[in-house]
C-alpha positions in Angstrom: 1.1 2.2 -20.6 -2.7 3.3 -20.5 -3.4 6.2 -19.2 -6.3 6.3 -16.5 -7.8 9.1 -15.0 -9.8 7.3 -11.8 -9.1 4.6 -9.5 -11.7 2.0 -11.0 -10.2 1.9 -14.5 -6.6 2.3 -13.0 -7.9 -1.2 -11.0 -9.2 -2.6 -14.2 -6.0 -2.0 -16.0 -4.2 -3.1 -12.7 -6.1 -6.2 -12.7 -5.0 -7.2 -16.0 -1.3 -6.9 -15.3 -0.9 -8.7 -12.4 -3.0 -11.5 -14.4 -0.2 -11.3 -17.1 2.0 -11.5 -14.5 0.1 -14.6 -13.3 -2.3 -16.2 -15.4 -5.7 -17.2 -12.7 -4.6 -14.9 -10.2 -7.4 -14.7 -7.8 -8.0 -10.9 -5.9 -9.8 -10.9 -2.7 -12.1 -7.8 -2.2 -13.0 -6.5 1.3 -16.3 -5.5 2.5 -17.1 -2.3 3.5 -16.4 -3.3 6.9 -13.5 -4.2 6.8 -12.3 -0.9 5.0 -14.0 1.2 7.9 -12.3 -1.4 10.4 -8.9 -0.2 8.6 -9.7 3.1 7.8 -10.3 3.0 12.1 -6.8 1.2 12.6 -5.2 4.0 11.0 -6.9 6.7 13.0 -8.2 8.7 9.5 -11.4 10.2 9.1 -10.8 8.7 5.0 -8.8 7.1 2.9 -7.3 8.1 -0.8 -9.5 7.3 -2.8 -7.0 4.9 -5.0 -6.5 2.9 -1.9 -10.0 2.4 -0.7 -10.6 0.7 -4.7 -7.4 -1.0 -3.5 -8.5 -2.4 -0.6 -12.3 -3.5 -1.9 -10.9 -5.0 -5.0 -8.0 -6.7 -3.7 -7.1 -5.9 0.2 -7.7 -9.4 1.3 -5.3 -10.8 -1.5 -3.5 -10.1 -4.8 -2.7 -13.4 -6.4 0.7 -13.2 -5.2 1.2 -9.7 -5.9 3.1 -8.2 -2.4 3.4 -11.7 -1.1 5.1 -11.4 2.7 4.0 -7.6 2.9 1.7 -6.8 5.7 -0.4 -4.8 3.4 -3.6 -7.8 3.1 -6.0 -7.7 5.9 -6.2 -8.7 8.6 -2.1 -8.5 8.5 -3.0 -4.5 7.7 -4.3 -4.5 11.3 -1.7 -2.6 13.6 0.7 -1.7 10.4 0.3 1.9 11.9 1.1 1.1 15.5 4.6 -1.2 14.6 5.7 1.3 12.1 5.5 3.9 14.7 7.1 2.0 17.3 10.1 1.0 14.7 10.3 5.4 13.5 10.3 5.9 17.6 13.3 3.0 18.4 15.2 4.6 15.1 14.6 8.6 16.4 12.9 8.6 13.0 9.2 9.6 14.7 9.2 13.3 13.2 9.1 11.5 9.5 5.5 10.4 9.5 2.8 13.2 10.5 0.2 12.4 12.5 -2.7 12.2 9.6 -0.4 9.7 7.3 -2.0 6.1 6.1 0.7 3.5 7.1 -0.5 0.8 4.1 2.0 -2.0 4.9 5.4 -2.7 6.6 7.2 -6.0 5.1 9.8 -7.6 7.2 9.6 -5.5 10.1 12.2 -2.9 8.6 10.3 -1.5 5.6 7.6 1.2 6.6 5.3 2.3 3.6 3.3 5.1 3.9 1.3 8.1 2.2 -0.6 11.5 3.5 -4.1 12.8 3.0 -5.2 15.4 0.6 -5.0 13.9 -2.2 -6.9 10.8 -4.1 -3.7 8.8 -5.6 -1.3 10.4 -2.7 2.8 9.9 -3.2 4.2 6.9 -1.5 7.1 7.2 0.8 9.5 4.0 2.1 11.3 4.1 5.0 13.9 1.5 6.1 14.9 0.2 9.5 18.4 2.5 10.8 17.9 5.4 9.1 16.6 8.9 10.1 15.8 10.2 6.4 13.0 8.5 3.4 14.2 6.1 1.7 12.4 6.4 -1.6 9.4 7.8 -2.9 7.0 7.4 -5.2 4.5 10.1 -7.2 1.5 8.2 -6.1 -0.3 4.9 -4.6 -0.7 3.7 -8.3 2.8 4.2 -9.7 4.0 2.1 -6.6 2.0 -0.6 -7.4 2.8 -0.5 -11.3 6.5 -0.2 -9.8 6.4 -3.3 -7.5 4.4 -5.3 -10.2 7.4 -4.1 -12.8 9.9 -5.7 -10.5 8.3 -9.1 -9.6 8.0 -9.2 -13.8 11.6 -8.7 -13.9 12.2 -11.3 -11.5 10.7 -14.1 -14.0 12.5 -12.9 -16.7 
């Protein structure tokens, strides 16, 4: 793989994948409204700087990419609220800080989340019934690479 060193060229590179993955995939960028009217949702003073080029490049759509996620606004919009509510129900609330960016829940039982600090942040995943992380991943860009290797593998 490429190595990239800033979100932009990581986007570029990401771009080109997902269009491998499918050919004429269309990516829907938000405005900068629309990232303040998340950034808001999620109570943050900013977001990593990996997923704000995330979410202007392709937070409204992906071509396919994370199909049935809530991670695509306006679906984004109350992410934070439901996965708090589903950590509270599971006695799970001490597992997300108070500070974290809730990016997308899918299904209703999959949290995903990462904290502040840093520009391409580690991903955690949390899963409906348990009071421990399920996975986690080194950053916000090796979790996409990670879910774009396994929707390869499933055409293969």
């Amino acid at each position: 793989m490429r190595v990239v060193d800033n979100a932009s060229d990581f986007f570029d590179f990401f771009e080109s994948q997902v269009k491998l993955w499918r050919p004429g995939a269309a990516f829907t960028g938000l405005s900068g409204e629309k990232v303040d009217e998340i950034r808001a949702d999620q109570g943050v003073g900013r977001l990593p700087s990996y997923y704000a080029e995330f979410l202007r490049r392709m937070g409204g759509g992906a071509g396919g990419f994370l199909e049935g996620t809530d991670v695509f606004y306006p679906e984004v919009i109350g992410v934070p609220a439901d996965t708090r509510e589903l950590l509270a129900e599971n006695g799970a609330d001490h597992l997300l800080a108070s500070d974290s960016v809730v990016f997308a829940i899918h299904g209703g039982y999959l949290a995903y989340w990462f904290g502040q600090g840093l520009d391409n942040p580690p991903v955690v995943l949390y899963r409906e019934g348990s009071s421990e992380i399920l996975r986690t991943w080194e950053s916000f860009s090796g979790f996409l690479l990670d879910e774009l290797a396994r929707c390869l593998h499933r055409i293969t």
